[in-house]
Backbone as CSV, one residue per row, in Angstrom:
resi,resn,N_x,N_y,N_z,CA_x,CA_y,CA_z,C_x,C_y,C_z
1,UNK,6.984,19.158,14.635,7.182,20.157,15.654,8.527,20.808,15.421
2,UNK,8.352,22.046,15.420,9.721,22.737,15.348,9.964,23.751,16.320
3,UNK,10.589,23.869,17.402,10.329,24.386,19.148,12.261,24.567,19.498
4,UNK,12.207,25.458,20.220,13.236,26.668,21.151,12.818,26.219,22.595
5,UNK,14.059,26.321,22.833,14.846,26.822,24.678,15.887,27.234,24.755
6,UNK,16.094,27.845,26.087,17.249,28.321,26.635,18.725,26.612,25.896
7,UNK,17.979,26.036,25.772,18.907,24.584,25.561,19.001,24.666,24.302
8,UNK,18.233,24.525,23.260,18.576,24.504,21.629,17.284,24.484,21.097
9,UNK,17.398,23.639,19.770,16.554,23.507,18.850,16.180,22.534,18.854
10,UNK,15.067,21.905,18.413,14.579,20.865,18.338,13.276,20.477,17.143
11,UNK,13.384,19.674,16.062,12.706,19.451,15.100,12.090,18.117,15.448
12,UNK,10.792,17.648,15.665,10.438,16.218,15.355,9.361,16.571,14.455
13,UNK,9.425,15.263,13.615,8.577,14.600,12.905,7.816,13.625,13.407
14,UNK,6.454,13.589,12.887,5.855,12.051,12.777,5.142,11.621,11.906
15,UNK,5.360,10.226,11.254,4.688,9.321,10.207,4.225,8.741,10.562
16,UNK,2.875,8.314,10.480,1.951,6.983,11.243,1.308,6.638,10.091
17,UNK,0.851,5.117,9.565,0.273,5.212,8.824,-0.175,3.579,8.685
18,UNK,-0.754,3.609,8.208,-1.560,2.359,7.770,-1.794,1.811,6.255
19,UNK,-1.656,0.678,6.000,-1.801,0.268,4.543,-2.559,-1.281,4.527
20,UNK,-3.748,-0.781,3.943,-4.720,-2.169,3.855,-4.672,-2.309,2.669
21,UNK,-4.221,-3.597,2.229,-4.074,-4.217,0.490,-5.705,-5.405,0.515
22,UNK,-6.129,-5.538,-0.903,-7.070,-6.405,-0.952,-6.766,-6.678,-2.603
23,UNK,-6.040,-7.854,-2.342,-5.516,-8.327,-3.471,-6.383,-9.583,-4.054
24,UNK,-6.761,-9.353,-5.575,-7.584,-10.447,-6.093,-7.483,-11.891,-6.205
25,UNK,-8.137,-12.576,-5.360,-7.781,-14.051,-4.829,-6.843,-14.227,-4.011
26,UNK,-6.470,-13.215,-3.318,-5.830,-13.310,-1.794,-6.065,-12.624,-0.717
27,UNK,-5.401,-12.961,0.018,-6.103,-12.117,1.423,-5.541,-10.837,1.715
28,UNK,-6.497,-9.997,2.103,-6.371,-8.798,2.956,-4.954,-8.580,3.628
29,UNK,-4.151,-7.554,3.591,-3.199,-7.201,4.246,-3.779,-6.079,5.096
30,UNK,-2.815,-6.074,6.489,-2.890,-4.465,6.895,-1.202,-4.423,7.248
31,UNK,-0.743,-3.568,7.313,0.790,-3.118,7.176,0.985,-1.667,7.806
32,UNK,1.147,-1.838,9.464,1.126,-0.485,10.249,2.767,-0.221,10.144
33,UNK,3.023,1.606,10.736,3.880,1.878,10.889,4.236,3.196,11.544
34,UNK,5.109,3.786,12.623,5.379,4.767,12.790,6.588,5.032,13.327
35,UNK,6.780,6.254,12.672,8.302,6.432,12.440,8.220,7.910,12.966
36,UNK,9.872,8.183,13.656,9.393,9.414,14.097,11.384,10.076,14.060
37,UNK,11.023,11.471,13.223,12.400,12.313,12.805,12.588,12.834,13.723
38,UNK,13.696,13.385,14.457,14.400,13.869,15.141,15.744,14.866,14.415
39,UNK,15.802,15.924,14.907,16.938,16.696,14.878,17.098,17.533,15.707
40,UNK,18.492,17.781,16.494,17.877,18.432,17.615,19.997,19.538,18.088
41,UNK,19.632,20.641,17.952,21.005,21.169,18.043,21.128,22.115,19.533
42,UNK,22.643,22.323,19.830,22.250,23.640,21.057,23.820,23.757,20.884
43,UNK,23.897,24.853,20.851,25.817,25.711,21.239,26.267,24.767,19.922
44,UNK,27.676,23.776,20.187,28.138,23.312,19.355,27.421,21.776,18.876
45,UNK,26.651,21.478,19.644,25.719,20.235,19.524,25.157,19.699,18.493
46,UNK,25.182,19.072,17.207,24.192,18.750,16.145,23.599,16.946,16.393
47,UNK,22.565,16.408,16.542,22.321,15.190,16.531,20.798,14.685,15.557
48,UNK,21.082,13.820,15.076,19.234,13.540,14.363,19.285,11.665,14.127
49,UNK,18.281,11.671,14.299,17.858,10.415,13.520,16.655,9.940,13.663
50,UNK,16.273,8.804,12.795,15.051,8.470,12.356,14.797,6.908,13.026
51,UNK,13.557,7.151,13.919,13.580,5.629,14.639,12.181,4.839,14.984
52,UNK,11.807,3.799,14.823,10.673,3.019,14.474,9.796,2.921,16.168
53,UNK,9.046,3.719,15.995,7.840,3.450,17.206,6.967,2.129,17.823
54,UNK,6.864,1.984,18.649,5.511,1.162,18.642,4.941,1.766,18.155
55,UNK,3.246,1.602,17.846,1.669,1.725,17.885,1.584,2.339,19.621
56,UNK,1.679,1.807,20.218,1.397,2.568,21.822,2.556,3.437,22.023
57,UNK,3.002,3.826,21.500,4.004,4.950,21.917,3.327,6.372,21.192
58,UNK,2.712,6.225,20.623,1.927,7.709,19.285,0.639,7.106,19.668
59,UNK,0.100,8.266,20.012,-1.494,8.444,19.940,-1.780,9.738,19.057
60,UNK,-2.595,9.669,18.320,-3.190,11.006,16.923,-4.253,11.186,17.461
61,UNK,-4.913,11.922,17.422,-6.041,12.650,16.482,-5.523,14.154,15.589
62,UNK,-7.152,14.754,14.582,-6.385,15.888,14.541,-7.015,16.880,15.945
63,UNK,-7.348,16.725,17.147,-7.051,17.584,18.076,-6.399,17.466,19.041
64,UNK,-5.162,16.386,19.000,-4.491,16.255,20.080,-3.765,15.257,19.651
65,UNK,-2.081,14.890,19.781,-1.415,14.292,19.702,-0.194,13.565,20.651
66,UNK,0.408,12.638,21.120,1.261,12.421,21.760,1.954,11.856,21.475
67,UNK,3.430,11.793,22.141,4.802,10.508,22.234,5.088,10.439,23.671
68,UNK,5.450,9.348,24.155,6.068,8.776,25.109,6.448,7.334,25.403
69,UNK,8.138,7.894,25.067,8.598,6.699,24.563,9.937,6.724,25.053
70,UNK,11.248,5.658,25.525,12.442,5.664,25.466,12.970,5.552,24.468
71,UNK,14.241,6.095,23.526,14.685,5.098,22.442,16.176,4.817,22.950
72,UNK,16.505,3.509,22.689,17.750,2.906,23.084,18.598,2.576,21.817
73,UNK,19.015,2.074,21.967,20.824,1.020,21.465,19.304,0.457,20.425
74,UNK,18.677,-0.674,21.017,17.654,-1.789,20.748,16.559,-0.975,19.712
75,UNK,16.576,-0.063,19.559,15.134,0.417,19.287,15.701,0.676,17.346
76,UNK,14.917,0.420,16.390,14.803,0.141,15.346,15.080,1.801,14.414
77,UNK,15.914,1.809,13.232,16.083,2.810,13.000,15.836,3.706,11.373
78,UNK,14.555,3.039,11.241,13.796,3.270,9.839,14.410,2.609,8.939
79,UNK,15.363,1.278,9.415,15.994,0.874,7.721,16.828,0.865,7.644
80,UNK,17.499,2.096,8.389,18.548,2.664,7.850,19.691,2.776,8.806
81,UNK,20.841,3.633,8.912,21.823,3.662,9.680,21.663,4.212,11.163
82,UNK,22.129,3.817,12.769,21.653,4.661,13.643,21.422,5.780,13.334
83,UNK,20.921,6.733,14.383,20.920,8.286,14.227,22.090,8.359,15.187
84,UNK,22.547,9.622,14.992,23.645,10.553,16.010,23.758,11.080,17.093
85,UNK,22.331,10.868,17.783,22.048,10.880,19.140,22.507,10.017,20.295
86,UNK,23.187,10.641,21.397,23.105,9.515,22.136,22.629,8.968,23.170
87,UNK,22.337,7.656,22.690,20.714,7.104,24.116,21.492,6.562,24.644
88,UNK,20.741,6.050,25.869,18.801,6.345,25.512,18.619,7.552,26.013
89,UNK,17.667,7.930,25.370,16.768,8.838,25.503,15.342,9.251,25.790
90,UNK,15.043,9.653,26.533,13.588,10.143,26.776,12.203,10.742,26.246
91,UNK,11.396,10.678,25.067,10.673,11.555,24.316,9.202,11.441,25.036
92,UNK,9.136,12.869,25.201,7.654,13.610,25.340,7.537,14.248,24.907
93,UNK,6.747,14.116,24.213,5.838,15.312,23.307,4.340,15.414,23.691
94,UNK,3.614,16.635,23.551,2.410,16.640,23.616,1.933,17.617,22.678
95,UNK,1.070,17.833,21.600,0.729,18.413,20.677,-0.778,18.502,21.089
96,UNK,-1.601,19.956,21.034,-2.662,20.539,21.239,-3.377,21.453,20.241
97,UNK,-4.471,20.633,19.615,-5.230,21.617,18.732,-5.903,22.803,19.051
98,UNK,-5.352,24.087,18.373,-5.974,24.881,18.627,-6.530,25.581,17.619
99,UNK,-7.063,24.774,16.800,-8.054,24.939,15.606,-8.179,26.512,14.764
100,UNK,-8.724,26.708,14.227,-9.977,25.647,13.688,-9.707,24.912,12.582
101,UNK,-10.263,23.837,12.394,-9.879,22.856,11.657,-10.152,22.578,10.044
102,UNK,-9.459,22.392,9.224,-10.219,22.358,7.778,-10.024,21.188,7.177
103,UNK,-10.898,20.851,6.331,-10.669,19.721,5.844,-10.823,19.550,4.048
104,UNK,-10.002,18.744,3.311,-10.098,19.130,1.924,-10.658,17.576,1.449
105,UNK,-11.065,17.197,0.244,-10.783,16.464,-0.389,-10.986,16.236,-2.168
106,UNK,-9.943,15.418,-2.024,-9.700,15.356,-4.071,-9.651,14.226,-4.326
107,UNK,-10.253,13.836,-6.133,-10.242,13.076,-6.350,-9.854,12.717,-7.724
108,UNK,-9.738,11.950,-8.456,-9.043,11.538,-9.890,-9.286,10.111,-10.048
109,UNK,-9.659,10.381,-11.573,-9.601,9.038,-12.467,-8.968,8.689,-13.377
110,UNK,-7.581,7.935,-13.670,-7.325,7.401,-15.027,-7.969,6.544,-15.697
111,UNK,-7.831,6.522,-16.877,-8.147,5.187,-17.855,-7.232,4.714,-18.726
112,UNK,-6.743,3.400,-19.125,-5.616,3.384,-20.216,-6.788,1.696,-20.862
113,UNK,-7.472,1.903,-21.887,-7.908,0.683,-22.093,-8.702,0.068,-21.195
114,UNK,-8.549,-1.348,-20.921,-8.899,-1.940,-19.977,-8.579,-1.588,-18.215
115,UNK,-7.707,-1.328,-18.044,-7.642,-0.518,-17.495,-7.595,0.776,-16.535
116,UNK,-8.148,0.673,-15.181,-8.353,2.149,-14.529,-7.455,2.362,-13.091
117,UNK,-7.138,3.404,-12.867,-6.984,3.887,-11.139,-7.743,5.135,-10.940
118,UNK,-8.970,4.989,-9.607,-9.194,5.855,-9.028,-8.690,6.554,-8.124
119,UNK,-8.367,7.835,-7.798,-8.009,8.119,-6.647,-8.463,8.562,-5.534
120,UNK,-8.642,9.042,-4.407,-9.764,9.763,-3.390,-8.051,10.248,-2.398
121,UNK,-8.101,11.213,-2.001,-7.414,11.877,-0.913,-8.378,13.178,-0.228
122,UNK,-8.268,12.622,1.171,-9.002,13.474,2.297,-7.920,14.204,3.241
123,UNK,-7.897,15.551,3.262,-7.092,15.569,4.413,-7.324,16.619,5.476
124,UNK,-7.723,16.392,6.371,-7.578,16.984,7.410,-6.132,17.922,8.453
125,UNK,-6.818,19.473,8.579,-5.714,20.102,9.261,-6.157,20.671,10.545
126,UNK,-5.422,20.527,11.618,-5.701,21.877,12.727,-4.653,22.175,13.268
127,UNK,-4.239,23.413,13.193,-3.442,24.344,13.817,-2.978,23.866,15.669
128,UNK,-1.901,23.799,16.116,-1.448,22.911,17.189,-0.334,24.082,17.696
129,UNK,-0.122,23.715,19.561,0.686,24.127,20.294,1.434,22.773,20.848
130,UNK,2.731,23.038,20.966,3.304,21.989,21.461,3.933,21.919,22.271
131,UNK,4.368,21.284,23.396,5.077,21.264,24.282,6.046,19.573,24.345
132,UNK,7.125,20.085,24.774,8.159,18.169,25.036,9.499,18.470,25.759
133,UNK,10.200,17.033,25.874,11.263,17.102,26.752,11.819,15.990,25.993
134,UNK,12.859,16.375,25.811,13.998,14.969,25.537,14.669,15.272,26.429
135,UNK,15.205,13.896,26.982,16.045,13.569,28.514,16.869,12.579,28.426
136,UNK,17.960,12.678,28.607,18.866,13.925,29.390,19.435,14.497,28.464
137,UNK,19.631,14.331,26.680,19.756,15.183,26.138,19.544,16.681,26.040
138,UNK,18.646,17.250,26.806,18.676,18.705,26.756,17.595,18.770,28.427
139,UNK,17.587,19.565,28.951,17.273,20.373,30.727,16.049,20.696,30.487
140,UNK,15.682,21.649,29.543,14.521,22.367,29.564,13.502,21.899,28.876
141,UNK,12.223,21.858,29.187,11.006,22.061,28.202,11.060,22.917,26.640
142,UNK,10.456,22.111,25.329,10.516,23.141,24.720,8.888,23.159,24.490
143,UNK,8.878,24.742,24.113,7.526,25.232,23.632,7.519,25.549,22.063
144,UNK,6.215,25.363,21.549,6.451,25.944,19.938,4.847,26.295,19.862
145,UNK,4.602,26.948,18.753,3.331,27.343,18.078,3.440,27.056,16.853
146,UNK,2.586,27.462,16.109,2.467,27.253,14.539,2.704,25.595,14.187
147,UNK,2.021,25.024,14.718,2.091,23.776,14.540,1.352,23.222,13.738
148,UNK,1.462,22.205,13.638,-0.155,21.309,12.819,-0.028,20.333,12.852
149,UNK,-1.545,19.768,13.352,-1.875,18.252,13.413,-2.357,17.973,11.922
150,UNK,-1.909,17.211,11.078,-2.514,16.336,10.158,-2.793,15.062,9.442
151,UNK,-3.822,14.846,9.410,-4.378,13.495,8.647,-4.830,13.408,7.527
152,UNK,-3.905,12.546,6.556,-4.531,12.207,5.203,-5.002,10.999,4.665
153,UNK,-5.946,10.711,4.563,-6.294,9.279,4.484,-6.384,9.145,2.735
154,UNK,-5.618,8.256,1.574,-5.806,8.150,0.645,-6.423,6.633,0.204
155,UNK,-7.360,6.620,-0.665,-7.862,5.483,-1.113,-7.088,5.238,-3.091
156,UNK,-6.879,3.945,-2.848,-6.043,3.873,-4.154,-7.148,2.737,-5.041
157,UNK,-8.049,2.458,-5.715,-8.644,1.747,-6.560,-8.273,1.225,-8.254
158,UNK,-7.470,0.328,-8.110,-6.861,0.010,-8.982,-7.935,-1.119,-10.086
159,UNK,-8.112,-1.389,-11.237,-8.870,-2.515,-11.756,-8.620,-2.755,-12.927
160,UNK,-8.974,-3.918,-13.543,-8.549,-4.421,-15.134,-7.887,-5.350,-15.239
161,UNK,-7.804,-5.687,-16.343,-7.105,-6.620,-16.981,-7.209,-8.037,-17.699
């Protein structure tokens, strides 16, 4: 989302994603995650950072998206160093498809010998309006257009040896 007010600017990101491993003679992994960018400026103001979600704080589809969430002192920060914001803070977002929606997909095969990786990538787009509030960092609602909801689901098929 990239959205204006009378208050400033405001950029978020979001990463959600999932990773299921099925490793030969061991067990199944799944390995969730969502992470969500922030940058957000007004007058002399610059602040950003990158900070680790629940699962119930992000809800997806591609026709509708949400956040609602606090982030504090406590709240996890991709890895890496705080962000420059200062919490806690308040995030709402609401993201609205307003289509129409397209969807692609590609695919690829290597070989080296014994040998192979298949690939498969699907991805889904629809065009989105957005609306949010960070609190008390900034007063106003922001609005944006030109948005987009998207989902890419990749399959990785690895074999040989």
């Amino acid at each position: 989302m990239f959205a204006n007010s009378v208050s400033g600017n405001l950029n978020i990101d979001v990463v959600a994603g999932t990773i299921v491993a099925f490793p030969i003679g061991g067990p199944t992994t799944t390995t969730q995650s969502t992470k969500v960018y922030i940058q957000a400026s007004g007058g002399s103001f610059f602040g950003s950072g990158c900070y680790d979600l629940a699962p119930s704080d992000f809800t997806f589809s591609t026709s509708a998206a949400s956040i609602h969430t606090t982030i504090t002192d406590s709240t996890g920060t991709c890895g890496g160093l705080p962000g420059t914001l200062v919490t806690p803070f308040r995030l709402d977002v609401t993201w609205t498809g307003t289509g129409p929606t397209s969807t692609s997909r590609n695919g690829s095969e290597l070989s080296c010998g014994p040998y192979g990786l298949e690939t498969t990538l699907s991805t889904t787009i629809n065009a989105a309006s957005v609306t949010g509030t960070v609190s008390p960092i900034f007063a106003d609602q922001f609005t944006g257009q030109s948005q987009l909801l998207r989902s890419d689901d990749e399959v990785l098929h690895a074999q040989g040896g």
